[in-house]
C-alpha positions in Angstrom: -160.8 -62.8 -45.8 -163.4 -62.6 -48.6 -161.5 -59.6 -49.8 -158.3 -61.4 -49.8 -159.9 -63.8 -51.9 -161.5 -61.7 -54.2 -158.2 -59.9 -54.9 -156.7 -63.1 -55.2 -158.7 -64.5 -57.7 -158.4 -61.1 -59.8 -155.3 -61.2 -59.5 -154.5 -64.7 -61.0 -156.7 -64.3 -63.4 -155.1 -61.6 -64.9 -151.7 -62.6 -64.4 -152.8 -66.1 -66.1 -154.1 -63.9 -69.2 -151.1 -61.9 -69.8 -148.4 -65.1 -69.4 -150.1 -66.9 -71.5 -150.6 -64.4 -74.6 -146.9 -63.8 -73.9 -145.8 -66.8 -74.5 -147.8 -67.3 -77.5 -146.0 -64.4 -79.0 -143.0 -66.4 -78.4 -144.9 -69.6 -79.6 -146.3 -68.1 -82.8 -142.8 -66.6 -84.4 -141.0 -70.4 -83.3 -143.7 -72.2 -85.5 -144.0 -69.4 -88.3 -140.2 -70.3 -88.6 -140.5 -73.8 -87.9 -138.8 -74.2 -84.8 -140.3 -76.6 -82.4 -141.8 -75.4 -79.3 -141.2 -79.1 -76.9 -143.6 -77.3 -74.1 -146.3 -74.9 -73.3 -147.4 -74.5 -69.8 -149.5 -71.8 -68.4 -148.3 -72.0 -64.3 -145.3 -73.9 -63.2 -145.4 -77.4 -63.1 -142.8 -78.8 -60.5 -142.6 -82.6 -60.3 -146.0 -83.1 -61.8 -148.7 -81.3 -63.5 -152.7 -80.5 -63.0 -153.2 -81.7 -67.0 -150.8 -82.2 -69.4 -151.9 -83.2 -73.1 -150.0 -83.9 -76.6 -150.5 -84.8 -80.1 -149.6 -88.3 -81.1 -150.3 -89.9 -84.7 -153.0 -87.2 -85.2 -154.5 -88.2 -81.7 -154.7 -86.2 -78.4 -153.5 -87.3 -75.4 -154.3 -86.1 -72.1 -153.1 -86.8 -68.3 -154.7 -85.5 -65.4 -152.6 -84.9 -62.1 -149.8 -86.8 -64.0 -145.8 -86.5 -62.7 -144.0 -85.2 -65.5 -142.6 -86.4 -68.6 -138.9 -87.3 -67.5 -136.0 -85.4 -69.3 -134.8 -87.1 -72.6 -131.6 -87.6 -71.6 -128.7 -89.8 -69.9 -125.8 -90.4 -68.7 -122.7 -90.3 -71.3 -120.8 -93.6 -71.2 -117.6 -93.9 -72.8 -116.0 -97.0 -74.3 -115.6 -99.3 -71.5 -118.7 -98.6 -70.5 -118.1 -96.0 -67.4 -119.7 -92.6 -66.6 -117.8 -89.7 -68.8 -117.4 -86.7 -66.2 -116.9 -83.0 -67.3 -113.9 -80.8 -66.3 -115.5 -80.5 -62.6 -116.0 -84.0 -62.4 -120.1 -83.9 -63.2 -121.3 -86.3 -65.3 -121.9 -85.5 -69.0 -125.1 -86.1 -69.9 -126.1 -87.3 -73.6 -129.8 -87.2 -75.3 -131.7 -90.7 -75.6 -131.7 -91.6 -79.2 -135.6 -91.6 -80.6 -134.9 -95.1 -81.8 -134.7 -96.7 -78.4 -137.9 -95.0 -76.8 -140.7 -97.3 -76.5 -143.9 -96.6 -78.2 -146.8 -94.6 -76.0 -143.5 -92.3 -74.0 -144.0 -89.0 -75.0 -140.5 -88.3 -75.4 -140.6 -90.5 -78.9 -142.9 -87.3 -80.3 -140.8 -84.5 -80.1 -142.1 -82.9 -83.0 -145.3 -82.0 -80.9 -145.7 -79.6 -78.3 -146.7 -80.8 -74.9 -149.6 -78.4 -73.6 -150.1 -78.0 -69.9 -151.4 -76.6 -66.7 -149.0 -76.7 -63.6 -150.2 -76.4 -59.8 -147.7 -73.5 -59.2 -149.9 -69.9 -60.1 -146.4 -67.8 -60.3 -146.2 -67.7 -64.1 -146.1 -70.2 -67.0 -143.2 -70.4 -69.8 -142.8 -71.8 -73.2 -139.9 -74.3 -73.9 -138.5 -73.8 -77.5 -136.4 -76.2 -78.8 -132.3 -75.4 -79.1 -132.4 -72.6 -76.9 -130.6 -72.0 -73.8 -133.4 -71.0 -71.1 -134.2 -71.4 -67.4 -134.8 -75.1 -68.6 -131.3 -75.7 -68.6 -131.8 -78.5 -71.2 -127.7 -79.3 -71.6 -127.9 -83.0 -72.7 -130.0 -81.1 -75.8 -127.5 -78.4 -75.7 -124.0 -80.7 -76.2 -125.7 -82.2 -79.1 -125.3 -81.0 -83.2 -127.8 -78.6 -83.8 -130.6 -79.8 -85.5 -132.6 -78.0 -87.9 -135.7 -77.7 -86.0 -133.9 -75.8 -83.7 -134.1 -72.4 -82.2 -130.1 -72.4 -82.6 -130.0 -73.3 -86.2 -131.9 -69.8 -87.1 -130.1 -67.0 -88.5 -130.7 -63.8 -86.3 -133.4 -62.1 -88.7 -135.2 -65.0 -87.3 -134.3 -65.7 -83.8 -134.6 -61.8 -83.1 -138.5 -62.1 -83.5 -139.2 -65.2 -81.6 -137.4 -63.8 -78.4 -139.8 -60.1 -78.8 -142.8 -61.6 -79.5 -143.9 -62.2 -76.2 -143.1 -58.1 -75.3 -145.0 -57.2 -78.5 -147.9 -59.8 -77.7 -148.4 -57.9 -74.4 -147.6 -54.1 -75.5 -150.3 -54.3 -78.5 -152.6 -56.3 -75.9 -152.6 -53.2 -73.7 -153.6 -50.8 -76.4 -156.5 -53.7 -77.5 -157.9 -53.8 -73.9 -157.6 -49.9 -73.3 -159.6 -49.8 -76.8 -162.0 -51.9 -75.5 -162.5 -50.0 -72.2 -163.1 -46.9 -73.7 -165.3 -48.4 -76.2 -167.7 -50.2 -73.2 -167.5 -47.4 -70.4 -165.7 -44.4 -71.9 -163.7 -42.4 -69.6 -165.2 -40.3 -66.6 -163.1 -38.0 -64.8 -163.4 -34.7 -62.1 -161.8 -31.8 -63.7 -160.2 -30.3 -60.4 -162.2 -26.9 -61.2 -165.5 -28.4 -60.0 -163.6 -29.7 -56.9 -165.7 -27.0 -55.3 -165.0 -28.5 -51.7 -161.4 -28.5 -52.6 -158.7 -31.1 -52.5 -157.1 -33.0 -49.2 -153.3 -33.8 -48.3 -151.3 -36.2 -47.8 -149.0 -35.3 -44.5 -146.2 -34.8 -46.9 -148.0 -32.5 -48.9 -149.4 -30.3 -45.9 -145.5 -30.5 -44.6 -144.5 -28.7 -48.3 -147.2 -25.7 -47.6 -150.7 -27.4 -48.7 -153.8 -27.0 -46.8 -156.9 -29.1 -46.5 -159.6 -27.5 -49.2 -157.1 -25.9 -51.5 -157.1 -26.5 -55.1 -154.6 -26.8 -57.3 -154.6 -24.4 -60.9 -151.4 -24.9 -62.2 -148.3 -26.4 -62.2 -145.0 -24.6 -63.3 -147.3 -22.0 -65.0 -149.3 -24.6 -66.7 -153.2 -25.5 -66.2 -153.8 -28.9 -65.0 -157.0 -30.5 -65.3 -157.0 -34.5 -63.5 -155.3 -35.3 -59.8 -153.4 -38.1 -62.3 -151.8 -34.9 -64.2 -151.0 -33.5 -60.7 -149.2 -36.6 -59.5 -147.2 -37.1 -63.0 -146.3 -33.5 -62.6 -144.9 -33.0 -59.1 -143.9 -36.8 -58.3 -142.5 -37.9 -61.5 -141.6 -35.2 -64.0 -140.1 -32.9 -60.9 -142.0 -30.1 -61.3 -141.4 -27.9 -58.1 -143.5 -24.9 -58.4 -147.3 -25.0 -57.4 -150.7 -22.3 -57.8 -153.4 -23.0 -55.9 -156.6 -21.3 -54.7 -157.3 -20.7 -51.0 -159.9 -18.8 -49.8 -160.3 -16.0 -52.7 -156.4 -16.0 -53.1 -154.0 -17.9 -55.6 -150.7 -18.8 -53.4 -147.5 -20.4 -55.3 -145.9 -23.4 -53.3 -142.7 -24.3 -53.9 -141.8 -28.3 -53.3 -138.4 -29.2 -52.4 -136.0 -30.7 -54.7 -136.1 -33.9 -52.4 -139.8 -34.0 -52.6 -140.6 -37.7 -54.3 -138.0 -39.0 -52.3 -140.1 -37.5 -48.8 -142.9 -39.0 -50.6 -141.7 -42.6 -51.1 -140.0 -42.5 -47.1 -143.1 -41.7 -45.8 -144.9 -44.7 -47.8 -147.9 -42.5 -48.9 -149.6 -43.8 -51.6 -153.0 -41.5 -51.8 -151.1 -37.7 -51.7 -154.6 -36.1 -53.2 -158.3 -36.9 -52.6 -161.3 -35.3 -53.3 -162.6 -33.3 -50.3 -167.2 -34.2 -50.1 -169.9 -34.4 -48.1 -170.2 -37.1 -45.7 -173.8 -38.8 -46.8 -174.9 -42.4 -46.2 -175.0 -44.8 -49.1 -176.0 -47.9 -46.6 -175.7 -49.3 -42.9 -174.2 -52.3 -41.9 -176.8 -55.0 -40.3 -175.0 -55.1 -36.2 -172.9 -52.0 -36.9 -173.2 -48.6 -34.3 -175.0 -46.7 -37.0 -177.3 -49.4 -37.0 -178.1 -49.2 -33.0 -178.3 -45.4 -33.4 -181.0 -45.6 -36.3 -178.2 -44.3 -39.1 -180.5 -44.8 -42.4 -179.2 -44.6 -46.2 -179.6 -40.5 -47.6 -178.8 -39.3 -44.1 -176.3 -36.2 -44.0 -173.7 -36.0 -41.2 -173.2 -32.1 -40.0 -171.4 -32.4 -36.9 -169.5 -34.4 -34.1 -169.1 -33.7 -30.5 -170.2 -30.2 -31.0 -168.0 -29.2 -33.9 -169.7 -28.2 -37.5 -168.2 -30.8 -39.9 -169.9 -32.0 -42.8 -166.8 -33.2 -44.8 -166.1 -36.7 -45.5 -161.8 -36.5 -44.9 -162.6 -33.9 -41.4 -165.5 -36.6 -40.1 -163.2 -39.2 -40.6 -160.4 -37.6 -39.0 -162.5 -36.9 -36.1 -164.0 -40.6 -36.2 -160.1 -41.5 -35.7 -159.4 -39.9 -32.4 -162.9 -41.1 -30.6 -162.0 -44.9 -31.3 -163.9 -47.2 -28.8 -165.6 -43.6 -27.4 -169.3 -42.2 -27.5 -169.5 -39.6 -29.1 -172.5 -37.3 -30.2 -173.3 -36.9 -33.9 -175.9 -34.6 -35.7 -176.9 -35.4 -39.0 -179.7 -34.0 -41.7 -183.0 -36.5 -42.6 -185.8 -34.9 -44.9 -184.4 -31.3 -43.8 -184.8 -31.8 -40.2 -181.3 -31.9 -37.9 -181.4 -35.3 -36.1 -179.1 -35.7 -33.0 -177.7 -39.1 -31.7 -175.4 -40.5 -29.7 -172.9 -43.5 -31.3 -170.2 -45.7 -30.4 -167.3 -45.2 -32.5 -165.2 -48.9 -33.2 -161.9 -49.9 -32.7 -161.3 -49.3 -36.1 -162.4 -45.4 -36.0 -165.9 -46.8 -38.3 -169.9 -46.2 -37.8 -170.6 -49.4 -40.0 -172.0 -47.4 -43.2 -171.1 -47.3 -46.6 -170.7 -43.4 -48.1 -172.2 -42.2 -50.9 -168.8 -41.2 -53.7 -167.8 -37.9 -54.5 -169.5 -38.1 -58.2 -172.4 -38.1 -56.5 -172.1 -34.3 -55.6 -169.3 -33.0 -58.3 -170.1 -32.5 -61.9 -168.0 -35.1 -63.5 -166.2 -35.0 -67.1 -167.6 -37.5 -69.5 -166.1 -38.6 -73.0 -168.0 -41.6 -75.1 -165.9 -43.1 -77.8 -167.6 -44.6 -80.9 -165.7 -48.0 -82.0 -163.4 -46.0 -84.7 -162.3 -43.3 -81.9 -161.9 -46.2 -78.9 -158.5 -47.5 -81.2 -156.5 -44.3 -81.4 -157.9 -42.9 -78.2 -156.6 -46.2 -76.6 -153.0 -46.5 -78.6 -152.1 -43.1 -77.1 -153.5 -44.2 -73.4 -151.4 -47.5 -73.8 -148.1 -45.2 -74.8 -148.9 -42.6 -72.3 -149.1 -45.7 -69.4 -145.7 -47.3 -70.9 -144.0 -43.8 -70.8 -145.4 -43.0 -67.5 -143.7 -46.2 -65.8 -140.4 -45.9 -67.8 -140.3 -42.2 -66.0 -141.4 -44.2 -62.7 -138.1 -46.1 -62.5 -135.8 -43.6 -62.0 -137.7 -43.4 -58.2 -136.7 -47.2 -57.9 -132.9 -46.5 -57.7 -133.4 -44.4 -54.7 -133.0 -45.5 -51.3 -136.5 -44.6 -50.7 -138.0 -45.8 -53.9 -136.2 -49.6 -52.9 -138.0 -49.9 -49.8 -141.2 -49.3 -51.7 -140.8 -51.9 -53.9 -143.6 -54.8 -53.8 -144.5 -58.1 -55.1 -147.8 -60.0 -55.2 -149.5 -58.6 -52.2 -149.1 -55.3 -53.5 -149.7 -55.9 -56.8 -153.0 -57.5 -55.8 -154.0 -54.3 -53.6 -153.8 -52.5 -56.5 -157.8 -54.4 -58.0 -160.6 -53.5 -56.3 -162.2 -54.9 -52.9 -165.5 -55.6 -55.2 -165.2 -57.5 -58.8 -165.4 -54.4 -61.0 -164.9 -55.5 -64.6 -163.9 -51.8 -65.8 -161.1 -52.0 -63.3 -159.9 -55.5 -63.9 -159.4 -55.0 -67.3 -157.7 -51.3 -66.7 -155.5 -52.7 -64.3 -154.7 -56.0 -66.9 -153.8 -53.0 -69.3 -152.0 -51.4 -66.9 -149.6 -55.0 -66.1 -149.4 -55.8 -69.5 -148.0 -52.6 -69.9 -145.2 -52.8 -66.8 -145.1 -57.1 -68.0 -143.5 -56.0 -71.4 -141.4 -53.4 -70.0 -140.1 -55.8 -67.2 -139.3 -58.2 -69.9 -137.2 -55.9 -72.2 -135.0 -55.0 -69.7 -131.7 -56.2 -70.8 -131.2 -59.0 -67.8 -129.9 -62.3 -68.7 -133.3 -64.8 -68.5 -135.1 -61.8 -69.9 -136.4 -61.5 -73.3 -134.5 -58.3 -73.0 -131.1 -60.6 -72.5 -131.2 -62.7 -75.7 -132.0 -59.4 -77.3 -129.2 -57.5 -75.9 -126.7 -61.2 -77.1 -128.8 -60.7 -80.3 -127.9 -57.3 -81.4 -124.0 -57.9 -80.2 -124.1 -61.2 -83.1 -125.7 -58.6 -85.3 -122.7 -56.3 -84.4 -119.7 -58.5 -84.4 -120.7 -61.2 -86.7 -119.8 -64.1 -83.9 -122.5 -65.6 -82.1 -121.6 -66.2 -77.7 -120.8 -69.5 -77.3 -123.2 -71.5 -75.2 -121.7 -71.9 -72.3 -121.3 -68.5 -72.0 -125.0 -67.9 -72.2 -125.7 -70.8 -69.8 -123.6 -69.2 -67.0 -125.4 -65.5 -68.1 -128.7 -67.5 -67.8 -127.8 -68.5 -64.5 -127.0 -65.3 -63.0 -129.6 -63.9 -64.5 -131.9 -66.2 -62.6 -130.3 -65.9 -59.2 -130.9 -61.9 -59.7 -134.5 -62.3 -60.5 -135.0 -64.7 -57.7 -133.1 -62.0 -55.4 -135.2 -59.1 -56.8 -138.3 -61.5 -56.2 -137.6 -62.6 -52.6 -136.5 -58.6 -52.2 -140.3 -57.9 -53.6 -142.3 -59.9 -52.0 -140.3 -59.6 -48.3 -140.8 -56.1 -48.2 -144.5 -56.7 -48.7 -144.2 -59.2 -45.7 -142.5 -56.8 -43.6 -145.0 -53.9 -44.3 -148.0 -56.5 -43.3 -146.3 -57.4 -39.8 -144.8 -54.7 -38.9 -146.8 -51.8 -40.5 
């Protein structure tokens, strides 16, 4: 539970950073244009809100737990004084004119923007005036267009304020990956001083790899990270394989069909790095604990067999669940032997020492002046590497893999690790301004894809028109949502 939580919170936060400096990119071009912005929220705020504040007569406002400000708007009356209905027989609605608001309702200040903080952590939006959005503001809509308003722009215009929230998070990315590198540099394993050699997924082992080979190249070219391996073969296609077993170089060849195998068989670590299996720590209660494990001890062997690699204990560890088993380890030099009870979950209760601890690691610094280049190119490298990624999405297999929250917030570490949180914020600012471009009505990428047709044709859609896109475009996100976030409910009951 206390990882859940810790996961949770990482995740929020993160999320919470990159909504919010999206929408400010949408914020900042409204104003620099003068286009009122009528809200800002940073989470959803159904029915009521956690705070809510505006600026009236040069004076703040602020409400705490506060039900929200009702719509300016009502119903259309005609001349006898009776309802008006539309064409499907739904009343027309009409804005409330400024003049017969009282004084202290909110809704007499439009030209302020009411800032906020909703209960609902899925999001946050920013409501610009004139503009045909999930807010479905028609009463605003039916009206003239006012100056102020997002409408009344001419494209040159418009076109900005719907990309600044993707160009808010894509420049974000490259400022946070700058930052990284800056702080911690980067620290890698060049596969040549894997001298334990690598191990394989099932998949893998089913294409012709074996437990302690190492891979050299990849369609005749020299590869130096397991992330170069994975672009390679999983994502660019790449079929033929070298690697070194024994004192031989063998060429694999993977099948054609070889990321979709992948994907089916929901394997998401294909490469480790094969090390020694060394104690870091024992649990307080745990078996290792009750068999006098202690931290620097070296496991060499289980139930008679001579393993001292991390994957082949573990391996072992999972067949003997709920057994005895004997164990022979190395303290100060001398062989120990010791009997232990194995869990239900195939663990001794200790904590392992990493494979950095044994393997001579690549380190690069970066001085402030290299950190901004170096992380540009690792910001464009991440945003190409996902754009390649989709193509596995439209694949039966690739579908089934598709996750939402939960599997988003597996991705951050079980332990707060700042160098992580603020790779993997890079890393979803990245896929967040991809996402958005995507030409999907109720995506940024929509009103740009309506934008450029204007820009084409010279006629702007009409607004019903890009009410009824809006609203498809909702209902598809909501579907690809539920889709999402059920598969990740399926894998956690059923797998």
């Amino acid at each position: 539970m206390e990882t859940f939580f810790i996961r949770a919170i990482q995740l929020i936060l993160s999320l919470s950073i990159l909504v919010v400096l999206h929408e400010l990119g949408h914020f900042a071009f409204a104003r620099l244009f003068k286009v009122r912005v009528d809200k800002f929220y940073m989470f959803f705020n159904p029915n009521f809100s956690l705070v809510r504040a505006k600026k009236i007569n040069g004076k703040w406002e602020v409400k705490f737990f506060a039900a929200n400000v009702p719509a300016n708007e009502r119903p259309k009356l005609d001349a006898d004084g009776d309802v008006m209905v539309d064409a499907k027989k739904k009343p027309m609605l009409e804005q409330i004119p400024i003049s017969e608001i009282p004084d202290g309702d909110w809704r007499k200040y439009p030209e302020t923007t009411e800032w906020g903080i909703g209960w609902l952590p899925l999001g946050g939006y920013c409501k610009i005036s004139g503009m045909v959005d999930e807010s479905m503001d028609l009463a605003q809509m039916s009206a003239e267009p006012q100056p102020w308003e997002y409408r009344s722009r001419p494209v040159w215009q418009r076109l900005p304020i719907i990309i600044g929230g993707v160009l808010v998070n894509f420049i974000l990315a490259m400022v946070i990956y700058s930052a990284v590198l800056f702080t911690w540099g980067e620290e890698y394993l060049p596969l040549q001083n894997a001298k334990y050699g690598l191990q394989f997924s099932k998949t893998m082992e089913t294409c012709g790899f074996k437990n302690g080979d190492n891979i050299l190249k990849i369609d005749g070219q020299s590869v130096e990270q397991r992330s170069d391996v994975i672009e390679k073969i999983l994502i660019d296609g790449n079929q033929k394989v070298t690697v070194a077993r024994d004192s031989a170089q063998i060429d694999l060849v993977l099948p054609k069909d070889f990321a979709q195998k992948v994907l089916a068989a929901g394997e998401t670590d294909l490469i480790a790095i094969r090390h020694p299996f060394v104690v870091a720590e024992v649990t307080a209660g745990s078996p290792a604990e009750k068999a006098k494990l202690q931290a620097g001890d070296s496991i060499i062997g289980i139930n008679g067999k001579s393993l001292f690699i991390f994957q082949d204990i573990a391996n072992q560890l999972d067949v003997s669940r709920n057994k005895l088993i004997d164990i022979e380890y190395v303290r100060n030099g001398k062989i120990i032997q010791s009997k232990i009870k194995v869990d239900e979950n195939a663990k001794l209760g200790v904590a392992y020492r990493p494979y950095f601890d044994f393997l001579s690691t690549k380190r690069i610094q970066y001085g402030f002046f290299a950190a901004i280049p170096a992380g540009i190119n690792l910001g464009w490298e991440t945003l190409t590497s996902y754009v390649k990624q989709m193509k596995l999405v439209f694949t039966k297999e690739g579908s089934k893999q598709m996750g939402g929250f939960g599997s988003i917030g597996k991705m951050f570490p079980k332990m707060w690790d700042w160098q992580i949180f603020w790779s993997m914020t890079a890393l979803l600012s990245v896929i967040l301004a991809f996402m958005n471009f995507l030409p999907i009505p109720a995506l940024d990428g929509g009103y740009v894809l309506f934008l450029l047709y204007e820009m084409i044709t010279g006629r702007k859609p009409n607004d019903k028109f890009l009410e009824y896109a809006q609203t498809a475009g909702f209902f598809l996100l909501m579907a690809l949502l539920v889709f999402a976030n059920g598969n990740d409910i399926f894998k956690a009951i059923f797998k």
